[in-house]
C-alpha positions in Angstrom: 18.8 -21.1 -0.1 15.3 -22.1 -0.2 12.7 -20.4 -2.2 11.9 -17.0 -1.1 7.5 -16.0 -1.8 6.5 -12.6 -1.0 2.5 -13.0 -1.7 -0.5 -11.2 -0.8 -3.5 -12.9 -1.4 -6.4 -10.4 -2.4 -8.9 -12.8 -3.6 -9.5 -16.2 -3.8 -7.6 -16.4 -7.1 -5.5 -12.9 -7.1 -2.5 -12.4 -5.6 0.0 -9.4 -5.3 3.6 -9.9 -6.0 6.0 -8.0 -3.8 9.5 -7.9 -4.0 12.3 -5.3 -3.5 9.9 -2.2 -1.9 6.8 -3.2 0.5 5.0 0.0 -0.9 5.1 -1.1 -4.8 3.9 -4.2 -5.8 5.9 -5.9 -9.0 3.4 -7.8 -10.2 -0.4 -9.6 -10.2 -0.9 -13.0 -10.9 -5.0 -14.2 -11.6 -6.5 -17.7 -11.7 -8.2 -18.5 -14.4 -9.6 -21.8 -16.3 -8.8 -22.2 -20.3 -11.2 -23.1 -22.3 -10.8 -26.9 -21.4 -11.1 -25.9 -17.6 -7.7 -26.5 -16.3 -6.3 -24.3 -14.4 -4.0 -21.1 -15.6 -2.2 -18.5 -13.8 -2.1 -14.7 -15.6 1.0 -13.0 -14.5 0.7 -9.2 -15.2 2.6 -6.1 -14.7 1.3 -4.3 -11.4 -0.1 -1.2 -12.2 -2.9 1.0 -9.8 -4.8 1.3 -12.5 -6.5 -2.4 -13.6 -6.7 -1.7 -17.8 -3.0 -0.6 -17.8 -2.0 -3.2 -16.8 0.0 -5.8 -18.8 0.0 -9.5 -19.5 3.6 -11.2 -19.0 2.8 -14.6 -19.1 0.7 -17.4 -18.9 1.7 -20.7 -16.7 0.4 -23.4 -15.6 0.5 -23.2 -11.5 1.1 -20.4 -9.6 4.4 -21.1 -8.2 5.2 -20.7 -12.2 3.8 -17.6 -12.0 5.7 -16.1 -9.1 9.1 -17.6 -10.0 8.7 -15.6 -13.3 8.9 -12.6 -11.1 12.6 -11.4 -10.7 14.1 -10.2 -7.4 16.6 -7.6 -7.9 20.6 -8.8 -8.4 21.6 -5.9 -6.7 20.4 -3.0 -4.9 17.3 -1.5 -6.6 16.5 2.2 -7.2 13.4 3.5 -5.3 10.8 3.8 -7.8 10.3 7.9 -7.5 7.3 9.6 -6.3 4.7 10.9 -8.3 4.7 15.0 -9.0 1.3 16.4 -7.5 2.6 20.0 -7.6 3.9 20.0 -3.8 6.9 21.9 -3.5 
């Protein structure tokens, strides 16, 4: 089996990882130089809310990145939706 890739591309160096569920996104991955300007790739836990989220790893291309991203081993649990007091 080849390699699966389930990008979105949001900017010119930020992409969106999907995997199991089209509505939640797993993961971000952002381009960014070091201080010797090569090239790194940020991969963080997704979260709506940019300061919450969290750094998983730092790697050298992209593809790095993304292969660090699991896809589920079996079938995955909808996520649950959030309370906003509708009954």
């Amino acid at each position: 089996m080849g390699e699966r890739s389930n990008l979105i591309q949001v900017a010119s160096d930020e992409w969106i990882v999907m995997r199991e569920f089209a509505q939640y996104p797993k993961a971000v991955i952002r381009g960014i130089r070091d201080t010797s300007g090569e090239a790194r790739y940020l991969l963080l836990a997704w979260h709506p809310v940019r300061h919450r989220q969290r750094m998983v790893g730092i790697y050298a291309t992209r593809e790095e990145a993304e292969q660090a991203v699991p896809w589920p081993t079996r079938s995955p649990q909808l996520p649950g939706l959030p309370t906003s007091g509708r009954r």
